[in-house]
py3Dmol code that shows the C-alpha trace and the ligand (Angstrom):
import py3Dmol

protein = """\
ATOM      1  CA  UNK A   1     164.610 -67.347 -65.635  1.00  0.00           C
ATOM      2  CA  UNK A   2     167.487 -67.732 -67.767  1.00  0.00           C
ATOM      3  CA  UNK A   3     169.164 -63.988 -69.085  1.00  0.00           C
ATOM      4  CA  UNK A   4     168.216 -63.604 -73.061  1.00  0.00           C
ATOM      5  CA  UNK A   5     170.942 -62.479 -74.776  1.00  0.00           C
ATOM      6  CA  UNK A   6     170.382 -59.835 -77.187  1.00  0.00           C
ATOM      7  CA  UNK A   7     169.302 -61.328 -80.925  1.00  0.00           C
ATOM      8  CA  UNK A   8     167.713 -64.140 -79.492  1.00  0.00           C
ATOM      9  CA  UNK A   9     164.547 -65.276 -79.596  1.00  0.00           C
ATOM     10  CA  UNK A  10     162.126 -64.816 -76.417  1.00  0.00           C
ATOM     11  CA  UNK A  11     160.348 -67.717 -75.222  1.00  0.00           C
ATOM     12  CA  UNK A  12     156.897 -68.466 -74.942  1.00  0.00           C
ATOM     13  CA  UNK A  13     155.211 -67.373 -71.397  1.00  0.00           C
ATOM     14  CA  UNK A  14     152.318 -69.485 -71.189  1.00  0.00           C
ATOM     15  CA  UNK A  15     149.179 -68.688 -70.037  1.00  0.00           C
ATOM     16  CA  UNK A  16     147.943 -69.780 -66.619  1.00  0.00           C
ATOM     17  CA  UNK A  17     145.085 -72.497 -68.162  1.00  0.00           C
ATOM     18  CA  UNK A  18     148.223 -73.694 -70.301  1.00  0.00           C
ATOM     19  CA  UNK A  19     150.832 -73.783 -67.728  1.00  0.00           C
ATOM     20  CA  UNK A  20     148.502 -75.902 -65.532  1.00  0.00           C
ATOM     21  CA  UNK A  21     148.154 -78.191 -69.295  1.00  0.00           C
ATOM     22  CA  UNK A  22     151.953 -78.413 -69.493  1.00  0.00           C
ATOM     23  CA  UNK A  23     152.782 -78.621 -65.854  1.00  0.00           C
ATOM     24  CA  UNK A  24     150.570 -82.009 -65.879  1.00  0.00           C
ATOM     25  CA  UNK A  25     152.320 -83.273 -69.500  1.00  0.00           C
ATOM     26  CA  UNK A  26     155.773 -82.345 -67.452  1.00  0.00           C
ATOM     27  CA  UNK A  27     154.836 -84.418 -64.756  1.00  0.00           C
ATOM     28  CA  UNK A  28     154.230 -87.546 -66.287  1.00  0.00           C
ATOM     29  CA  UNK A  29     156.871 -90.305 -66.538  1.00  0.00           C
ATOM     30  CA  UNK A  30     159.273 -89.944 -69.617  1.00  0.00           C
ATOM     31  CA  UNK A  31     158.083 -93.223 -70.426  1.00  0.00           C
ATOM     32  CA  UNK A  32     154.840 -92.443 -70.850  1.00  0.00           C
ATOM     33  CA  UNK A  33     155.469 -89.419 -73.499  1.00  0.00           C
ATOM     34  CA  UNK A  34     155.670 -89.661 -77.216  1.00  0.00           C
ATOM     35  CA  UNK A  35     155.841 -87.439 -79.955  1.00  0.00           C
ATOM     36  CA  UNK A  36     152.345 -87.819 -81.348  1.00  0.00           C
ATOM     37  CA  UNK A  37     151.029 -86.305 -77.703  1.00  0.00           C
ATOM     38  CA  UNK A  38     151.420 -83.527 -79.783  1.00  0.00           C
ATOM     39  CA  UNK A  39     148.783 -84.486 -82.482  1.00  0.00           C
ATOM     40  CA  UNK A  40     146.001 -85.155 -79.864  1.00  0.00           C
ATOM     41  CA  UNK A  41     143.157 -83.556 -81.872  1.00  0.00           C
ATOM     42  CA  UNK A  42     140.994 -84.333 -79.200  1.00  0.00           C
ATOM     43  CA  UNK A  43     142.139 -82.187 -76.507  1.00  0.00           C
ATOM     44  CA  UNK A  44     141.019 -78.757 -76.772  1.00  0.00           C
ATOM     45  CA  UNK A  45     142.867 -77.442 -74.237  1.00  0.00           C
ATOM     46  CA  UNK A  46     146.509 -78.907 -76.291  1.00  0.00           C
ATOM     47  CA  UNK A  47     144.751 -76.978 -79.170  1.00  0.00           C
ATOM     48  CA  UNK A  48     145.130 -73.658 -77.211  1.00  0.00           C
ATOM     49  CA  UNK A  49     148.462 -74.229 -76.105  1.00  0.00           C
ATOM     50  CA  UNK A  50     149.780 -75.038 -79.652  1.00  0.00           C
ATOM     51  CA  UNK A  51     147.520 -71.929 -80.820  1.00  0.00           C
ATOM     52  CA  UNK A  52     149.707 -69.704 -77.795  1.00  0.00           C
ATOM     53  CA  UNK A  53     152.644 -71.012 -79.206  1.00  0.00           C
ATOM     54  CA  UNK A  54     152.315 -70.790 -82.685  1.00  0.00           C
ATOM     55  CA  UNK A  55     150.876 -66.551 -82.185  1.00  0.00           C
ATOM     56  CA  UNK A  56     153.602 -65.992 -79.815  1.00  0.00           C
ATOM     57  CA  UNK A  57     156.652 -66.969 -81.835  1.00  0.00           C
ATOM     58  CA  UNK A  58     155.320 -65.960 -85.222  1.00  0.00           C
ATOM     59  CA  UNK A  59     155.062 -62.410 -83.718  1.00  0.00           C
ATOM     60  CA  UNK A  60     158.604 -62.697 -81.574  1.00  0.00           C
ATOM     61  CA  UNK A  61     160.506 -63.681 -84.661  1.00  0.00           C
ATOM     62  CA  UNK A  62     158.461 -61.346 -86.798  1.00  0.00           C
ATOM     63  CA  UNK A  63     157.140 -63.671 -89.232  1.00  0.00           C
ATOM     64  CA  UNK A  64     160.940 -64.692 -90.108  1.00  0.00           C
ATOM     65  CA  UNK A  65     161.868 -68.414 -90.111  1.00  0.00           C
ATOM     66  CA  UNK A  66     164.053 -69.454 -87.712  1.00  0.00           C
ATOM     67  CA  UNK A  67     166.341 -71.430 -89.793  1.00  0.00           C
ATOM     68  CA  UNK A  68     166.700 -69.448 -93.292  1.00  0.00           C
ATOM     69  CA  UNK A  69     165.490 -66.243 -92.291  1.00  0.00           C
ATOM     70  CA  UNK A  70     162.861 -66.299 -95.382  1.00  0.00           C
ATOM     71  CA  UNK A  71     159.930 -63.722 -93.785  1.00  0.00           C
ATOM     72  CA  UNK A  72     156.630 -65.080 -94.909  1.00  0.00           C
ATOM     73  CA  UNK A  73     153.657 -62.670 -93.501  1.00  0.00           C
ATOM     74  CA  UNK A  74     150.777 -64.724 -93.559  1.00  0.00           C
ATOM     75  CA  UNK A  75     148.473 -65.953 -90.456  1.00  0.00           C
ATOM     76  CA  UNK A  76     146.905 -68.827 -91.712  1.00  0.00           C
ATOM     77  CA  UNK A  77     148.474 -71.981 -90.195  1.00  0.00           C
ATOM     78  CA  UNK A  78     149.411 -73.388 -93.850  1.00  0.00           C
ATOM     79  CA  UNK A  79     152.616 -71.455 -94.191  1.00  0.00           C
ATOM     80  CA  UNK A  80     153.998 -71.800 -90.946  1.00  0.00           C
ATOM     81  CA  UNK A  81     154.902 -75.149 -88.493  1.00  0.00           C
ATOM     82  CA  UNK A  82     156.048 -74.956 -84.742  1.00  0.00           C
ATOM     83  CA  UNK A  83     159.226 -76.542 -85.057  1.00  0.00           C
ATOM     84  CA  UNK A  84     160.554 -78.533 -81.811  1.00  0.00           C
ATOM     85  CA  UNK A  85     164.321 -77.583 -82.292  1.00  0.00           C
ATOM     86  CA  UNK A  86     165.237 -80.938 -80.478  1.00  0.00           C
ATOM     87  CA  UNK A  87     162.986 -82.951 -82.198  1.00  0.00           C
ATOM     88  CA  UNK A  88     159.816 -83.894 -80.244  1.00  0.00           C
ATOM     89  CA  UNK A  89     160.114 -87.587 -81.449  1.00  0.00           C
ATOM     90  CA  UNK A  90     163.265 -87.972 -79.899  1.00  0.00           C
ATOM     91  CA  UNK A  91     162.722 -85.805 -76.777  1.00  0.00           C
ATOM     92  CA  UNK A  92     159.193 -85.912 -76.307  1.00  0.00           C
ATOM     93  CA  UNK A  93     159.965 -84.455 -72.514  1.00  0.00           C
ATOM     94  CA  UNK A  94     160.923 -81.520 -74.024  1.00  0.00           C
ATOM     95  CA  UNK A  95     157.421 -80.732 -76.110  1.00  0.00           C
ATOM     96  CA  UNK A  96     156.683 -77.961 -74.393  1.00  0.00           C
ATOM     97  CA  UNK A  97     160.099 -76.321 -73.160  1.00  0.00           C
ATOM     98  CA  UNK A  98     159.930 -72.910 -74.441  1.00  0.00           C
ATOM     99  CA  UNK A  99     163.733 -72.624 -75.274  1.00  0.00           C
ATOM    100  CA  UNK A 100     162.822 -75.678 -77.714  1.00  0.00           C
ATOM    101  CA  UNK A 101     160.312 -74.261 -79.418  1.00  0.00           C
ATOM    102  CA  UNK A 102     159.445 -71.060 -82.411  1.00  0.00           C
ATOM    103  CA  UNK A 103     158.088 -71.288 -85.712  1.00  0.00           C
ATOM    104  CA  UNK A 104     159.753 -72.484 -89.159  1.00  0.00           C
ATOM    105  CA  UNK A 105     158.453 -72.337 -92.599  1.00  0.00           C
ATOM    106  CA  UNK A 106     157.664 -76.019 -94.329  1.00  0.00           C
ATOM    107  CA  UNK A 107     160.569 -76.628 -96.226  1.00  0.00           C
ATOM    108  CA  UNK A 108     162.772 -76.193 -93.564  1.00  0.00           C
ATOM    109  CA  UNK A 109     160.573 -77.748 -91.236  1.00  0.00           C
ATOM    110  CA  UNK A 110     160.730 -81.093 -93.870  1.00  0.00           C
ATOM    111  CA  UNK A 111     164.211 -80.830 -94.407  1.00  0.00           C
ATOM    112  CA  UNK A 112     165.489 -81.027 -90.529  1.00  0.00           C
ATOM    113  CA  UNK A 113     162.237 -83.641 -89.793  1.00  0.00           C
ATOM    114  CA  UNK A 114     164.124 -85.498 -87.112  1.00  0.00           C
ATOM    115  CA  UNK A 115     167.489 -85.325 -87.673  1.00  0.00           C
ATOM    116  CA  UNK A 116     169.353 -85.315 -84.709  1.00  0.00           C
ATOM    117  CA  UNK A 117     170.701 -81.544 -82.899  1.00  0.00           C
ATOM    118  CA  UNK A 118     172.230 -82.702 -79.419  1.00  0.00           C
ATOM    119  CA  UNK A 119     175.965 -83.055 -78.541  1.00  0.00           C
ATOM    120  CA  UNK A 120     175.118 -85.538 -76.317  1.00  0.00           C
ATOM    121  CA  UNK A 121     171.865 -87.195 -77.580  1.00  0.00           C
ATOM    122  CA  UNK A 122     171.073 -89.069 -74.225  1.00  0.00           C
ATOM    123  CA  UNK A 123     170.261 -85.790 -72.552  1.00  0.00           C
ATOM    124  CA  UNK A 124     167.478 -86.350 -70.156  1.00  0.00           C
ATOM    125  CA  UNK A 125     167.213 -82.809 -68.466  1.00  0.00           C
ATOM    126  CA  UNK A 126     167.166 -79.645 -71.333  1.00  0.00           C
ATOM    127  CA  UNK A 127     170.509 -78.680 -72.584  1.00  0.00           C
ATOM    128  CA  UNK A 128     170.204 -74.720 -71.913  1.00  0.00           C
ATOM    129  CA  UNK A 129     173.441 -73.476 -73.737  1.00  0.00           C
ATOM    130  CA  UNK A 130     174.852 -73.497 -77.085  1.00  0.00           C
ATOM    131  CA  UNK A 131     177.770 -75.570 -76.704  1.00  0.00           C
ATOM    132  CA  UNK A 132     175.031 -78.522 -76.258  1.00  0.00           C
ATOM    133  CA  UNK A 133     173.942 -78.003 -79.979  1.00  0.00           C
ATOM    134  CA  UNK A 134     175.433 -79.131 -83.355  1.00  0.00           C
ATOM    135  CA  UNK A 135     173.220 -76.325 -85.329  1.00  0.00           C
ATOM    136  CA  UNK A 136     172.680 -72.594 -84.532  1.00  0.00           C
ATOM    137  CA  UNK A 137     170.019 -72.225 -82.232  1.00  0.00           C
ATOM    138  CA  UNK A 138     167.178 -70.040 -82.232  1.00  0.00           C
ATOM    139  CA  UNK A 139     167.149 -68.744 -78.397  1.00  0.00           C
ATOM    140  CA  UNK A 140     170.606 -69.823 -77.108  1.00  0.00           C
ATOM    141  CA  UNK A 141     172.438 -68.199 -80.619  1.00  0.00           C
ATOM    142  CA  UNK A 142     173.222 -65.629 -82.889  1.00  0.00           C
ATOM    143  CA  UNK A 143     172.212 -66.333 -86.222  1.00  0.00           C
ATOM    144  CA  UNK A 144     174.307 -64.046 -88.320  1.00  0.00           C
ATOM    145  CA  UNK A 145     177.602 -64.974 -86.206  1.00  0.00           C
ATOM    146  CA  UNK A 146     177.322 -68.897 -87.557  1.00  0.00           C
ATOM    147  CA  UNK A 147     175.873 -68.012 -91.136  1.00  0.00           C
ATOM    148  CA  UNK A 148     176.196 -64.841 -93.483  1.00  0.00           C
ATOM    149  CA  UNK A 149     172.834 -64.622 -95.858  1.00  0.00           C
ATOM    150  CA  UNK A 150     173.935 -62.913 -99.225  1.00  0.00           C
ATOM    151  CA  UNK A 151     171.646 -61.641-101.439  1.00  0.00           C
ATOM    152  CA  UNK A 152     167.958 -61.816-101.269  1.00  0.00           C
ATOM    153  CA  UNK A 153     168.053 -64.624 -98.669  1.00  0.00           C
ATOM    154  CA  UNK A 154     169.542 -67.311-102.291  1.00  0.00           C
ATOM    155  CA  UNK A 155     172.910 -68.150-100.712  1.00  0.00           C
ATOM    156  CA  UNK A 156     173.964 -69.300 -96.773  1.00  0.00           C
ATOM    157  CA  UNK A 157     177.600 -69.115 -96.128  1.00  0.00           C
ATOM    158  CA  UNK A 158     179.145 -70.705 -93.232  1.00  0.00           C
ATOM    159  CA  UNK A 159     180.865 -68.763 -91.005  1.00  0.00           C
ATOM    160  CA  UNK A 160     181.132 -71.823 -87.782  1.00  0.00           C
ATOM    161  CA  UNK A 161     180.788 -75.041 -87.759  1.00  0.00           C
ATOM    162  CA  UNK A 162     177.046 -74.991 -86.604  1.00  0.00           C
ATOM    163  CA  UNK A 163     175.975 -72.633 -89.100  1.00  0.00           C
ATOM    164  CA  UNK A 164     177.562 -75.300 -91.701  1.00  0.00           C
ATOM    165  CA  UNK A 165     175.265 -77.699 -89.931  1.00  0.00           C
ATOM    166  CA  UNK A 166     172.352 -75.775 -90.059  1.00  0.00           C
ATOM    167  CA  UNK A 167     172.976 -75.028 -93.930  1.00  0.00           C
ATOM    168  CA  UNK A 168     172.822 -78.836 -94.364  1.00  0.00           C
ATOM    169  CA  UNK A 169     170.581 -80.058 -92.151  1.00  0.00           C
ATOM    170  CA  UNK A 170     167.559 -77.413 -93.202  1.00  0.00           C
ATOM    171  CA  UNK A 171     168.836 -78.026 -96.911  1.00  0.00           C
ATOM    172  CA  UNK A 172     169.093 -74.077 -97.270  1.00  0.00           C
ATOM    173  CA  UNK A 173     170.986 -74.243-100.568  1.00  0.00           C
ATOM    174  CA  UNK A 174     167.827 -74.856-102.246  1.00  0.00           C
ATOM    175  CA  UNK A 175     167.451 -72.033-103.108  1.00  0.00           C
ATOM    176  CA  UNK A 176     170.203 -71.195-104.808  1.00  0.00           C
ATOM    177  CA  UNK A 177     169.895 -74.640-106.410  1.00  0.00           C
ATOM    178  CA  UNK A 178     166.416 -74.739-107.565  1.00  0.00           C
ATOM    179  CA  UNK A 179     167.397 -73.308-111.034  1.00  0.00           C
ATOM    180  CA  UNK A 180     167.153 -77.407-111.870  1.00  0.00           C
ATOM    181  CA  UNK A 181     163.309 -76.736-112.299  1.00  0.00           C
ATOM    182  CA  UNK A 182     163.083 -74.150-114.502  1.00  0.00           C
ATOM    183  CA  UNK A 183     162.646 -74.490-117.761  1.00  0.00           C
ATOM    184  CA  UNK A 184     165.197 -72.281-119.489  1.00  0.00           C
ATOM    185  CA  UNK A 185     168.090 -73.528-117.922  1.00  0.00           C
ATOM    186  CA  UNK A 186     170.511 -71.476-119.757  1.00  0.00           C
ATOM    187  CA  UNK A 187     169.800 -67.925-118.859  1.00  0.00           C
ATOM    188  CA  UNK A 188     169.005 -68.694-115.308  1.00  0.00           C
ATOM    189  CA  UNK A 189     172.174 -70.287-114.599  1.00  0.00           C
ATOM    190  CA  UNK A 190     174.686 -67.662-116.238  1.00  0.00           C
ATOM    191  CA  UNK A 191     172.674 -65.414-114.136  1.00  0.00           C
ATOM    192  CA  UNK A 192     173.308 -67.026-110.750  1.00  0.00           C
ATOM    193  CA  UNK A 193     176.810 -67.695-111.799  1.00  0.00           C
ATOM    194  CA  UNK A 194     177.743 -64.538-111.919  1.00  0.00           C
ATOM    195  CA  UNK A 195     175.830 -63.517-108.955  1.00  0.00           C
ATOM    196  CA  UNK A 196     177.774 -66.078-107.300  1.00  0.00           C
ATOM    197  CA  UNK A 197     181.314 -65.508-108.785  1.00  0.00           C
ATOM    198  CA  UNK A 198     180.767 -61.574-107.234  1.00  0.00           C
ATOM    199  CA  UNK A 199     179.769 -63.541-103.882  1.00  0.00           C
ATOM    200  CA  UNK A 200     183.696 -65.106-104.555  1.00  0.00           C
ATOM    201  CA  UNK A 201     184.433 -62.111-105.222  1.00  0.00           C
ATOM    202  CA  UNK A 202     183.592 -60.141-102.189  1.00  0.00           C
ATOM    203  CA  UNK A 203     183.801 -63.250 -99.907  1.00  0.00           C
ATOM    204  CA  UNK A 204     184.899 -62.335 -96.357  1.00  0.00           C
ATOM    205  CA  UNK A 205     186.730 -65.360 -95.529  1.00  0.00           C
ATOM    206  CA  UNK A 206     188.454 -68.728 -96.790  1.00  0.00           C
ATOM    207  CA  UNK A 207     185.419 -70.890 -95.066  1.00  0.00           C
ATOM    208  CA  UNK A 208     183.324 -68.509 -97.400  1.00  0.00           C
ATOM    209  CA  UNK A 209     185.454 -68.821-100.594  1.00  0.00           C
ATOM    210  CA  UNK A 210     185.442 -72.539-100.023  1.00  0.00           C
ATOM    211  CA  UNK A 211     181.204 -73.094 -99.226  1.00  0.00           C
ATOM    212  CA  UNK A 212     180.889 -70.709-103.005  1.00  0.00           C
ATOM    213  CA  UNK A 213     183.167 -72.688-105.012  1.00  0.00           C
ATOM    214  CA  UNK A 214     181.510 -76.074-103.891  1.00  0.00           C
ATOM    215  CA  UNK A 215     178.400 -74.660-104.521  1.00  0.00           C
ATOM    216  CA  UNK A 216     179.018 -73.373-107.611  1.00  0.00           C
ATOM    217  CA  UNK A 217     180.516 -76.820-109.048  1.00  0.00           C
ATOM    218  CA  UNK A 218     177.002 -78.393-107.355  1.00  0.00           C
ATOM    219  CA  UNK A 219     175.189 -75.654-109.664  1.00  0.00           C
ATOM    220  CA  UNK A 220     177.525 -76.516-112.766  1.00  0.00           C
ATOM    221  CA  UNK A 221     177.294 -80.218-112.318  1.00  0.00           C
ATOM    222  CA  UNK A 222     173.032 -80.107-111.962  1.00  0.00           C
ATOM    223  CA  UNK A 223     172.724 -77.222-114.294  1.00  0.00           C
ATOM    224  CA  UNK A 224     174.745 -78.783-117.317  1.00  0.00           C
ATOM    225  CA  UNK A 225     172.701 -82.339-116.717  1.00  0.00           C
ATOM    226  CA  UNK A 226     169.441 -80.258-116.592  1.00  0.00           C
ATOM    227  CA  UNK A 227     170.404 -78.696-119.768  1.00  0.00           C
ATOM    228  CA  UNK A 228     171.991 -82.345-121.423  1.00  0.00           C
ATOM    229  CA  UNK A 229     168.198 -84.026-120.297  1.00  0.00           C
ATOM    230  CA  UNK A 230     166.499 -81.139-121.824  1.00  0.00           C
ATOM    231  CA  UNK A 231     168.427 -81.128-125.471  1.00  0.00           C
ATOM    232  CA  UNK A 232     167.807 -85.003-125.572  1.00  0.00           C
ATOM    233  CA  UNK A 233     164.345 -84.351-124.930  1.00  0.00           C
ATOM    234  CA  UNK A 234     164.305 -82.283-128.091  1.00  0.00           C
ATOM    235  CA  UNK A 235     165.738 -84.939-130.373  1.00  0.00           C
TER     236      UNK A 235
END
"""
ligand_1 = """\
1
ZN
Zn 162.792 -71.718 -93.525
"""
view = py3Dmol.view(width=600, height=400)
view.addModel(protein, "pdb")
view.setStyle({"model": 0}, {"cartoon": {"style": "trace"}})
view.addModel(ligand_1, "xyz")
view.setStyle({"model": 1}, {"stick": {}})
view.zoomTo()
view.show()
């Protein structure tokens, strides 16, 4: 058993009819794994062990998604996906490792879809520490050591390199970007502009000051197009 660290997620304990289900899935050949072994919607008994999974991390992180920290408290399986941190299409031997597994809303869920999170992305045996990964990691990190949330969970600021990463890879600026849809473009953006030149403001490093004024030139560039698109409309 590996020693949790505190702030870190604890991993699933399975069951004994589910660690007889994943001891047989572990000892099949590599080559005979895939990524869809996880969709078998014929097999009951895989429909348990993603149920176990899904109710154990959902209560260990406390409804909270693992990636932007958004806390959505609902049960029904809609709102929620078991995420496979190294993705299971790419390491389907690692399916059912419980230090690569919790529970991530949709969006961010979409946004990572398989992008790749291994240092070395030939790894055959599971890479148990955080040096191995290019994002913040659930169980083997800290999440507020690689990213600051400010605000109501709107902006992300880097404080490492694998919380900058993370940022991009789960497309967490979204929120602070998704003024674009609204339809009064005006007020909505002087709003977040000032909420953002107070982030500037108060920002506790140069890595910070640097992640606000990019986003804020993002926000400028998008908001003054929305607003261009929307006047033309009117003619
Ligand atoms: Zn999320």
């Amino acid at each position: 058993m590996s020693k949790s660290i505190a702030g870190t997620l604890k991993p699933v304990a399975y069951s004994r009819s589910s660690t007889e289900f994943v001891n047989t899935y572990n000892s099949r050949k590599l080559s005979e794994k895939s990524g869809a072994d996880w969709d078998d919607k014929e097999n009951p008994t895989l429909g348990e062990v993603k149920r176990e999974i899904k109710n154990h991390y959902l209560k260990a992180q406390d409804y909270t998604c693992a990636y932007c920290q958004q806390k959505i408290v609902v049960d029904h399986n809609g709102a929620w996906d078991t995420e496979h941190i190294a993705p299971r299409e790419s390491y389907p031997g690692f399916m059912f490792t419980p230090e690569n597994l919790c529970v991530s809303c949709k969006d961010c869920n979409g946004a990572k879809s398989n992008k790749p999170v291994l240092v070395n992305k030939k790894r055959r045996t599971f890479p148990k520490q955080s040096k191995d990964y290019t994002i913040c990691h659930p169980h083997f990190d800290i999440y507020s050591n690689h990213i600051r949330v400010v605000g109501e969970a709107v902006l992300y600021l880097p404080r490492t390199k694998k919380g900058q990463t993370l940022i991009e890879m789960c497309g967490l600026l979204r929120f602070v970007y998704s003024f674009a849809d609204y339809e009064i473009v005006d007020l909505n953006i002087g709003t977040k502009i000032i909420a953002l030149g107070t982030a500037f403001q108060n920002a506790q490093s140069d890595l910070e000051k640097i992640a606000i004024a990019q986003i804020l030139k993002t926000m400028l560039d998008e908001g003054l197009r929305a607003a261009a698109l929307k006047q033309l409309e009117q003619m």
